[in-house]
Each structure stands twice: as C-alpha cells, then as structure tokens.
PANULO-85397 format. One record per residue: x, y, z of N, C-alpha, C, O in turn; residue in three letters. Coordinates in steps of 0.05 Angstrom, whole numbers, plus 32768, in hexadecimal, padded with zeros to 4 digits. Layout:
<rs>
XYZXYZXYZXYZALA...
</rs>
This chain:
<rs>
82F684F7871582FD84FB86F982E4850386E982CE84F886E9UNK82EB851386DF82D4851D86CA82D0851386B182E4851086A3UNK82BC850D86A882B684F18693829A8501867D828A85108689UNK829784FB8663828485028655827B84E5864A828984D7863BUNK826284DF8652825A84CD8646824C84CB862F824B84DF8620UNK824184B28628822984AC860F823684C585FE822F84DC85FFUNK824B84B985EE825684C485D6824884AE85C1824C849585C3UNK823E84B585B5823E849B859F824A8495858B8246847F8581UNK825A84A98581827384AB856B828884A38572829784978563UNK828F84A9858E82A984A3859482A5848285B78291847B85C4UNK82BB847D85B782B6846085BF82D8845485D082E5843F85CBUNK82DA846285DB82F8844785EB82F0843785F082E184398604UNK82F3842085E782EB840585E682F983F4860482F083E58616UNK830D83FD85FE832B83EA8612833F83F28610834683FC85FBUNK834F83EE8627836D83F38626837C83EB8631837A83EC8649UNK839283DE862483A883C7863783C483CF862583C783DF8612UNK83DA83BD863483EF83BF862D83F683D9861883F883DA85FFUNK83F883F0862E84048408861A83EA840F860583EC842585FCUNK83DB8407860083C3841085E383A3841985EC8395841285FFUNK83A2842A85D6837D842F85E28371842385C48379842F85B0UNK835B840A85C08351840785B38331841785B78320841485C9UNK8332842A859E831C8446859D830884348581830E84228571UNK82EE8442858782E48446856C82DE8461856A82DC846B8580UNK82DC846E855882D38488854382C78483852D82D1847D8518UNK82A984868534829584878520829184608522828584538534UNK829F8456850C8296843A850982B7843284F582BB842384E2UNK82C78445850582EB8441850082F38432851A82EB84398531UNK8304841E8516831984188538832D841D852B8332841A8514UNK83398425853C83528433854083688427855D836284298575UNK8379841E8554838A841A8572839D842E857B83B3842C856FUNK839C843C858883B48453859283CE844A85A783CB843485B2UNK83E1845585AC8400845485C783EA846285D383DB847385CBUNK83EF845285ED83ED8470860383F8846A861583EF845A8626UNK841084768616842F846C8630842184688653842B845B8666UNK840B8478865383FD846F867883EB844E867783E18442868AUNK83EA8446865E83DB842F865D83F38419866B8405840E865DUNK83F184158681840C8407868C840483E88693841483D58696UNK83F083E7869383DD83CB869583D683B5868883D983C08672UNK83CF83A2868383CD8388867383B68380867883B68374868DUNK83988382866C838983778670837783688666835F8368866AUNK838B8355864F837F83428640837D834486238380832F8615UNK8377835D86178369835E8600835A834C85F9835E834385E2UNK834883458606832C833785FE831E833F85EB8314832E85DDUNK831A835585E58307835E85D38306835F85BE8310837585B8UNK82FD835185A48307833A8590830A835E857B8316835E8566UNK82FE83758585830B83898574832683908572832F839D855FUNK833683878587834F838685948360837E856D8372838C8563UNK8356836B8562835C83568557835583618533835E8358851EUNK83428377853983328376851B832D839585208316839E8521UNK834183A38524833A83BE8520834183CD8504833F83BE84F1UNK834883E784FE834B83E784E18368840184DE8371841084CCUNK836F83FA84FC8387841184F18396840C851A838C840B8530UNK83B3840B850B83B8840C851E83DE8428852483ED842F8512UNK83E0842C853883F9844885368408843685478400842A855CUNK84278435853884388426854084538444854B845B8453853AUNK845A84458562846C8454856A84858454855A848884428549UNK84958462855D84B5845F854E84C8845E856284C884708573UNK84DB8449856284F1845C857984F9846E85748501847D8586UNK84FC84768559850F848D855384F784AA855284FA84BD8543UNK84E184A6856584CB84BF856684BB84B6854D84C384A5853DUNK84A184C2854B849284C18542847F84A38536847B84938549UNK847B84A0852C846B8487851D845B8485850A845A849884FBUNK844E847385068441846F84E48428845B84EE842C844B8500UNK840F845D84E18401845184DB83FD842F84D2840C842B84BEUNK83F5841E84D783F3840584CC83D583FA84C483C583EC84D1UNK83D4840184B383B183FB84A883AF83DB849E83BB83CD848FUNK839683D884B1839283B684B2837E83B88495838083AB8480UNK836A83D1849D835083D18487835483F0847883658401847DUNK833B83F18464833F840C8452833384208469831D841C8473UNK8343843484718338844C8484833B84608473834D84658464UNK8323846B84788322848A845A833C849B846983498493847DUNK834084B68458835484BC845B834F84DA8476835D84EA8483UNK833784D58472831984E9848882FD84DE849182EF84D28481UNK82FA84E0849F82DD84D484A682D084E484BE82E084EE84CDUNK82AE84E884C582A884F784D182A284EA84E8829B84D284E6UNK82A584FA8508829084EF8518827C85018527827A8515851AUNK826E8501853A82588518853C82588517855D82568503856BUNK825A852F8566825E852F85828240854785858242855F857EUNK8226853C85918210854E8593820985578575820A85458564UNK82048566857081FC85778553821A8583853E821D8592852BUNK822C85758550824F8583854282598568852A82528551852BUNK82658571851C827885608509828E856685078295857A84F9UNK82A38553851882BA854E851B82C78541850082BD852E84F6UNK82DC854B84F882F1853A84DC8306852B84EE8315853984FCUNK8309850984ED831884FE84F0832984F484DD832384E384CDUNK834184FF84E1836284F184D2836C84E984E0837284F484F4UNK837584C984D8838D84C584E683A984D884DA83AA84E284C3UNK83BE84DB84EF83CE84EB84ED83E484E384F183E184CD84FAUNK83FE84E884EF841A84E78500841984F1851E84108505852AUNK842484DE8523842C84DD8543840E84D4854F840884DC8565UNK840484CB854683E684B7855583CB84C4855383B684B88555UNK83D184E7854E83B784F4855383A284EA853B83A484D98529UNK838A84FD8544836C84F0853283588508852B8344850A851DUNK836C8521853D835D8538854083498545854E8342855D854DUNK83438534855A833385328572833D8523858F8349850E8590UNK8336853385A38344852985BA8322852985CA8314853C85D0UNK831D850F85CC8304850485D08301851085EB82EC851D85EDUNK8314850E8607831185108622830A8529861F82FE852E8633UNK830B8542860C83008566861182E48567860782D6857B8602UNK82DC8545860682BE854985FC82A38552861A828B85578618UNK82BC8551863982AD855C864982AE85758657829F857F8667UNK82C3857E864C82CC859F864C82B885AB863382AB85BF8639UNK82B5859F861782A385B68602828785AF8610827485BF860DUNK82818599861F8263859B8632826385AD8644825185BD8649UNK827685AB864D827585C38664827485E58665826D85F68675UNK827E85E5864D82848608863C826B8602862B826B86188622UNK825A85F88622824685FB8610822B86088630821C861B862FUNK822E85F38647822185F08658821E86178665820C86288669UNK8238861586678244863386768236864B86618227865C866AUNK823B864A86498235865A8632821B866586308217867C8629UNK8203864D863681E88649863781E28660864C81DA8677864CUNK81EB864A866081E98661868081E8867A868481DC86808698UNK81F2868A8678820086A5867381E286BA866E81D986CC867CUNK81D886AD865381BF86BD864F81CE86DF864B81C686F38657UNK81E986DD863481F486FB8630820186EF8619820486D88611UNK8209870A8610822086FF85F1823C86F88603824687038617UNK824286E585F5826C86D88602827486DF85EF826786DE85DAUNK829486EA85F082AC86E185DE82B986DB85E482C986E885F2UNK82BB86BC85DA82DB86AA85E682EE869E85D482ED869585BDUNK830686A285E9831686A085D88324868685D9832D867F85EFUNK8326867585C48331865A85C7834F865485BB8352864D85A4UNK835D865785C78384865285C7838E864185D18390863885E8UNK8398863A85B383A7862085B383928601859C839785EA8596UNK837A86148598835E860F859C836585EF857E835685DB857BUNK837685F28575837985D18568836A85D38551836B85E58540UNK835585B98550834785B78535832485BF853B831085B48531UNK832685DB8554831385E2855C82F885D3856282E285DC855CUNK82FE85B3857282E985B1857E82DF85BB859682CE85AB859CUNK82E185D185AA82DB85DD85BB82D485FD85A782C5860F85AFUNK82DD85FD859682D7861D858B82B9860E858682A586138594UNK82B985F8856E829985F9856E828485F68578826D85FB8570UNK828F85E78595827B85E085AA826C85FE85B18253860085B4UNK827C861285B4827D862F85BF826A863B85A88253864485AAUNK8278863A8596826886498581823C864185808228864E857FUNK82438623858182278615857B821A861B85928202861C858DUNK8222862185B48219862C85C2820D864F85CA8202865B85DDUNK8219865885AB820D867285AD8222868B85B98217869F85C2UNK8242868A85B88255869785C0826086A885A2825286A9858EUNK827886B385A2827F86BB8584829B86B3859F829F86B785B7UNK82AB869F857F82C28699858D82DA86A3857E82D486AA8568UNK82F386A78584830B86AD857A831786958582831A868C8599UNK831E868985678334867485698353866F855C835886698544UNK83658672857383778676856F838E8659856A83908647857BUNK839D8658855283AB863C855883CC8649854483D086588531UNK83DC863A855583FC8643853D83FA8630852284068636850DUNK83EA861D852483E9860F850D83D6860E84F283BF860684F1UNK83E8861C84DC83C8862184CA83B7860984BD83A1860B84B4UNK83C585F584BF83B685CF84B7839C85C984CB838685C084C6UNK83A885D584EA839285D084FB837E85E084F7836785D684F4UNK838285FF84F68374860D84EF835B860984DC8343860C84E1UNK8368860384C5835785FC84AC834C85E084B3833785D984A8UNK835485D584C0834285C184CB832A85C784DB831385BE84DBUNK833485D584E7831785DE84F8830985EE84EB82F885FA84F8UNK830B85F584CF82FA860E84CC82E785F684BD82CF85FA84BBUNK82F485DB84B282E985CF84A582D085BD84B482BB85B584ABUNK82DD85BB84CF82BF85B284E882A985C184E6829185BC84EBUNK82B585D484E082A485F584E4828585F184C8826C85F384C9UNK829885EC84B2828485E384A3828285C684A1827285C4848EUNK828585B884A6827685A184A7825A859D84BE8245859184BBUNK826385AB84D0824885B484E7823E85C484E1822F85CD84F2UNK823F85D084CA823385E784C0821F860284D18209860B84CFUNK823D860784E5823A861F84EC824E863384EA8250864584FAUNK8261862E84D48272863F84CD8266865B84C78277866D84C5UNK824C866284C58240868084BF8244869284DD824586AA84DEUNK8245867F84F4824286848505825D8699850B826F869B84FAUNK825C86A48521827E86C1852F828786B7853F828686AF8556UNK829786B8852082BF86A8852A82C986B9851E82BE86CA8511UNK82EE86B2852582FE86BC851C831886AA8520832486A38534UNK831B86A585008337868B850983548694850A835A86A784FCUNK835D868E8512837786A2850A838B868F8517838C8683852DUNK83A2868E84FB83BC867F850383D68695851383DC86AB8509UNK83E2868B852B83E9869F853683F6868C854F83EB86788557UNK84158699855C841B868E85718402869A858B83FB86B28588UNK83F7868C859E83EA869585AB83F186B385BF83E586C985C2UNK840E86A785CC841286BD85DD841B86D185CC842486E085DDUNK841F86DC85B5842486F485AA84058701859A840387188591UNK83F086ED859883DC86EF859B83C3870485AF83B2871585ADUNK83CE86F785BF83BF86F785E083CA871C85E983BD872E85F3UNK83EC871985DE83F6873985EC83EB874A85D283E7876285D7UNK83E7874285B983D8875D85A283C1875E85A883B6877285A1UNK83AF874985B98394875685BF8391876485D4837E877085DCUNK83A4876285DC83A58775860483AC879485FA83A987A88607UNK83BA879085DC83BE87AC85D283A987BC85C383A587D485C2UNK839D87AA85B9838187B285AA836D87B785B7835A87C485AFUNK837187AA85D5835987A885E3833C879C85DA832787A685D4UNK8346878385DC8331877385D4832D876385EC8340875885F8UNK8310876385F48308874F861082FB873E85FE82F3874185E6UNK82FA8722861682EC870A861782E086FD863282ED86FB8647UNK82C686F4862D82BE86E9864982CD86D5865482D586D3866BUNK82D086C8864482DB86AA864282EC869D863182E8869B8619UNK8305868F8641831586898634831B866A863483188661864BUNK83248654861E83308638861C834A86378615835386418601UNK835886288628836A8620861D837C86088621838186018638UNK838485FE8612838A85E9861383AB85E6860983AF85D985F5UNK83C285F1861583D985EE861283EC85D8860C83EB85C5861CUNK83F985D585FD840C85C485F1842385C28609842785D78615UNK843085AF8611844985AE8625845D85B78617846E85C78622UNK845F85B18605847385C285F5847285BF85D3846D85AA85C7UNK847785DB85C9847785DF85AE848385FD85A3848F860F85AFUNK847A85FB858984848614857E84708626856C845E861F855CUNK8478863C85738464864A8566846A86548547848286538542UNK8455865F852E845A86698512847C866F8517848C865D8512UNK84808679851C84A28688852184B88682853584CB868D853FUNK84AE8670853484C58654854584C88663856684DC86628574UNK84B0866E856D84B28676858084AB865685A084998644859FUNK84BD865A85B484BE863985BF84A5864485D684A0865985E1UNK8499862885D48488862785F3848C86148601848B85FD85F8UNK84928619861C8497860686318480860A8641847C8621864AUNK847085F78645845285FD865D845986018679844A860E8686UNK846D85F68684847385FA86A38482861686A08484862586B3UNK848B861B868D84A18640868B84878653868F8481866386A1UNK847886488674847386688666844E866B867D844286808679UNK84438659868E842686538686841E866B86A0840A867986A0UNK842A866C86AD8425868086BE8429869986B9841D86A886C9UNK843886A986A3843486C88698842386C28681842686D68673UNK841186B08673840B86AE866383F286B4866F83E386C58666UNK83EC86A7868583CC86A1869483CD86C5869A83BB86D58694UNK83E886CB86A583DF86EB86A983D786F6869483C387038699UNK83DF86F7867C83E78701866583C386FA865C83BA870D8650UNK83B286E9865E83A286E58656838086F28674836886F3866FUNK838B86F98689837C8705868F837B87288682836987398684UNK838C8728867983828744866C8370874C8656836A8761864CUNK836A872F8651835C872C863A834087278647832B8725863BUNK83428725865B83228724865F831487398662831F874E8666UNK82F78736865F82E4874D866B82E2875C868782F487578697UNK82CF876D869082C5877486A882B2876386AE82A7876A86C3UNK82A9874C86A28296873A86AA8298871A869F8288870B8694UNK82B3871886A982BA86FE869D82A986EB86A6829C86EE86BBUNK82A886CD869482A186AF869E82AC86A386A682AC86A186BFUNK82C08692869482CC867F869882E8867A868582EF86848670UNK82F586668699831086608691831786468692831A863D86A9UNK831C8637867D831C861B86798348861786748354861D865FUNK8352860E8689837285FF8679837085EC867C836485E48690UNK837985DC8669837C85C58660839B85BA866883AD85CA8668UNK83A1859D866F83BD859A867683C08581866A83AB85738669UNK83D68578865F83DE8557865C84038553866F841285408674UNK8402856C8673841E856C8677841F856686988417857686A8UNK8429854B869F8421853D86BA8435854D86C88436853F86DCUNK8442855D86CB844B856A86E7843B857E86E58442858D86F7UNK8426858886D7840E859E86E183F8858A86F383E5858286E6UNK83F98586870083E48572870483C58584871283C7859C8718UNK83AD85778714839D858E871983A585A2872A83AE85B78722UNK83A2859B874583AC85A6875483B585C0875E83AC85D2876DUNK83D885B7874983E885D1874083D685E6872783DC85FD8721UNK83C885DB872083BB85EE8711839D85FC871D839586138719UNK839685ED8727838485FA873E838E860D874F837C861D8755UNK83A48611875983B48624876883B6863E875D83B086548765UNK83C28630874283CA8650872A83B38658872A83B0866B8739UNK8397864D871B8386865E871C83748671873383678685872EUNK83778661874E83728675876A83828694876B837C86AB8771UNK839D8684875F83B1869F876783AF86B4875183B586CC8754UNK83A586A88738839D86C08723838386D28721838086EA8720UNK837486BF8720835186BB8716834086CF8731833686E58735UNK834686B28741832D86BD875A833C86D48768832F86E98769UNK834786D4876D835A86F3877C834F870887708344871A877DUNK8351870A875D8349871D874A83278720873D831C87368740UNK831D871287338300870F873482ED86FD874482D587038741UNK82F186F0875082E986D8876B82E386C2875582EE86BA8741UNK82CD86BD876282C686A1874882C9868A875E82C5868C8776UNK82D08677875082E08660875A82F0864D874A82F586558733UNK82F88636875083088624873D8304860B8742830486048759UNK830085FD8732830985DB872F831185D0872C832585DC8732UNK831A85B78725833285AA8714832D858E871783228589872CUNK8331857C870A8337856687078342855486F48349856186E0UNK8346854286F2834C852B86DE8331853286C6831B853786CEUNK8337853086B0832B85208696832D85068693834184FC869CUNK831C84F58687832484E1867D831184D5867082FB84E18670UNK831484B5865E82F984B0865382F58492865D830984858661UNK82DB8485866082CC8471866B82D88457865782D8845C863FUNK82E28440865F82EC842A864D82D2841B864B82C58414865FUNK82CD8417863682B38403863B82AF83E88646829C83DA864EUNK82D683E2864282D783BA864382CB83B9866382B583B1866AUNK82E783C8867682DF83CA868982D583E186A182DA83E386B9UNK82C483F3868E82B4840386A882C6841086B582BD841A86C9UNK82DD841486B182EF842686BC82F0843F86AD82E384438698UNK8302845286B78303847486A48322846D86A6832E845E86B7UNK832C847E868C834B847786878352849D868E834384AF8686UNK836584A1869A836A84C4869C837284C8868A837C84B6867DUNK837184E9867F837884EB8660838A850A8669839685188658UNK8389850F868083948529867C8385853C869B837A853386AFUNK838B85578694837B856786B28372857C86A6837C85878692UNK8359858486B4835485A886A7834785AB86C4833A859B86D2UNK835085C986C9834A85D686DB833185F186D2833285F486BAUNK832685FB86D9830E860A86D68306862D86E68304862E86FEUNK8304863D86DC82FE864F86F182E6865986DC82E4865D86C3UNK82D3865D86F782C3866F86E682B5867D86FA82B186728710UNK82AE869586F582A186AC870D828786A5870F827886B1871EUNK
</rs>
C-alpha cells in the first residue's frame, strides 16, 4: 500500500466502529467510513472532545453536529500549498488526504522531466493535484463539471499564491471536453484523473465508471503528445480493483508507447495503532 507520510496538517488519529477520527490543521473532525468494520476501543480521549462530528441519514445524505465553534473555512498546508477546508454535505472537507501521495509522486515525475509538461487534470475537484503540478513547474489544464469546485480551487490557487502561474480552469463535462481537444488538437504530456463512480455532468449528461472508463481512457490517449509521461487513475469504485486497472492500462498505454504500469492500494497511516487504513487504488503508467 502506498502511504504519504509526515503530513503535519493533516492527522488520522483512529478508527473504529464505522468512523475515522481526523485532525485538519488543529480541527477534529469525526467522519462514516462504511470499510471501518472493526471496534477498537476508542481510547483516544479525542474520540470524546472533538469539534464536529457527520451523522449519516437513512434517508441519504447527512448533516453536521458541532460539539465546538468550527469556522465556516479554515486552512491547512500540504509542503509550500494552501488547501481551504469546509466541512460539507455528504461528509466531504475538500480534500481527500490519501492523493497527498499521488501530488508527491507527479510533483516528483514533473521535476524529473527537465522539459516543459502540459497536464491535464479531469475530474480534477478542488484542484489539489492541479497545484501540486503547477508548483512543480508544469502549466496545467484543469478540468471539473462543477463550477463551486472549480472556484474553489482557483481559490487554493491563490491562497498558495501561485495563481500567476499556467492554468486554465474550465467548468465542463470531461468527456465532451477530452473529444473538443482531440478536435483542436491540443496535446498533453501528462494526464490525472481521478473519476467519480458515478455522476452527472453540466447537462445532465450520466457517468457510469465501469461503462464509460475504457473509451474514455481511449478517448484520452489522443490527447497525448509524441512524448508523453505519465498517467495517473484514480479509483474508489471497489469492483475496479488495482489489478483490473493495471490490465486496462497494459492493454492501452504500453502497447502503444511501452512504459510500464503500477498499481496499488492508497491509504493513510492511523496513528492510534500503526496500521494504514485503504482509501481507494490508483494505477500509474508512465514511459
């Protein structure tokens, strides 16, 4: 499993019965997380004195329960970046802490290169992987259907104050995206992405990730260069498991430009007990 350590902003403390007690910044926060299937005490007297906690609904979704005053935003700092944390509907915070070893790894890759990149980040959220890319010296295109997220990330953008830096934000379903740049002919070295299992796009267009992800992956090598890097997917959706995604990308990627591939589990380090909790899979190709 692949793990990013010595975060000092961010913090999984413990996790038992169904919950992840997190800190962010010098916030606790208790989250659901339906794989937490285990009981292991809640010892940890934060367990007890945190300052917000997300209560599920049966009827979908859920609400907040604030023990203490939590601003309505607050920052945390991943390397030289500034992340905006909200709590949100449906549990999110805006940050998905476990991709803090995927933007190491694309900052790492980026360095390496010693050439100009343009990558493209889809699906790209509240662009913490766009700024990792950017602060490593790439010009990124970041693509998301949501213009809240969007404007969120442009707002990371300046709060790390490298918004002067070459971007390009743009609200937009991805795959109708992906086929107007194959028309414009626009390349990229390198591409992120991090797909939703299912959603909808600006124009109620549907995504299913086990339908659509394999003409999409095609649909997105056309967007590359004659001298591509790398290719980062992201999965939460447990019947992709690495694996099966390691496969797709042999049968797309390396056939076609060689390279190779990787894949594994994500996840992040519990502090109570020294264990890593899985958070998800990303598979990798890069030439």
């Amino acid at each position: 499993m692949r793990v990013y350590e010595n975060w000092k902003d961010y913090e999984l403390i413990d996790c038992s019965d169904g919950e992840r007690l997190e800190r962010w910044g010098n916030i606790i926060l208790i989250r659901p997380d339906p794989q937490i299937i285990w009981s292991s005490g809640k010892k940890n007297p934060l367990w007890y004195n945190a300052h917000a906690r997300y209560h599920r609904s049966n009827k979908g979704g859920g609400s907040w329960e604030m023990y203490k005053k939590v601003p309505d935003s607050w920052s945390i700092e991943f390397k030289n970046l500034i992340f905006n944390v909200k709590p949100m509907g449906f549990k999110h915070t805006g940050v998905f802490p476990e991709q803090a070893v995927n933007w190491d790894w694309a900052q790492k890759k980026i360095k390496s290169e010693n050439r100009p990149l343009n990558i493209l980040n889809l699906f790209g959220y509240t662009g913490c992987a766009t700024l990792a890319c950017m602060d490593a010296g790439a010009k990124v295109c970041h693509v998301d259907a949501s213009k809240g997220m969007v404007n969120w990330a442009k707002e990371n953008a300046q709060a790390s104050e490298i918004a002067d830096k070459p971007v390009r934000w743009l609200v937009d379903d991805c795959v109708k995206f992906v086929q107007r740049e194959i028309r414009r002919g626009n390349k990229y070295e390198g591409i992120i992405m991090d797909p939703p299992s299912y959603g909808r796009g600006p124009g109620g267009e549907v995504w299913k990730i086990e339908d659509k992800l394999y003409s999409f992956l095609e649909l997105c090598i056309q967007v590359l260069s004659d001298n591509p890097s790398f290719l980062i997917l992201n999965s939460y959706t447990t019947g992709l498991s690495p694996a099966v995604m390691e496969y797709l990308l042999n049968v797309l990627f390396v056939s076609r430009f060689g390279g190779k591939v990787s894949s594994d589990e994500i996840g992040l380090k519990v502090t109570e007990s020294g264990l890593c909790l899985p958070c998800g899979s990303t598979v990798i190709w890069e030439k």
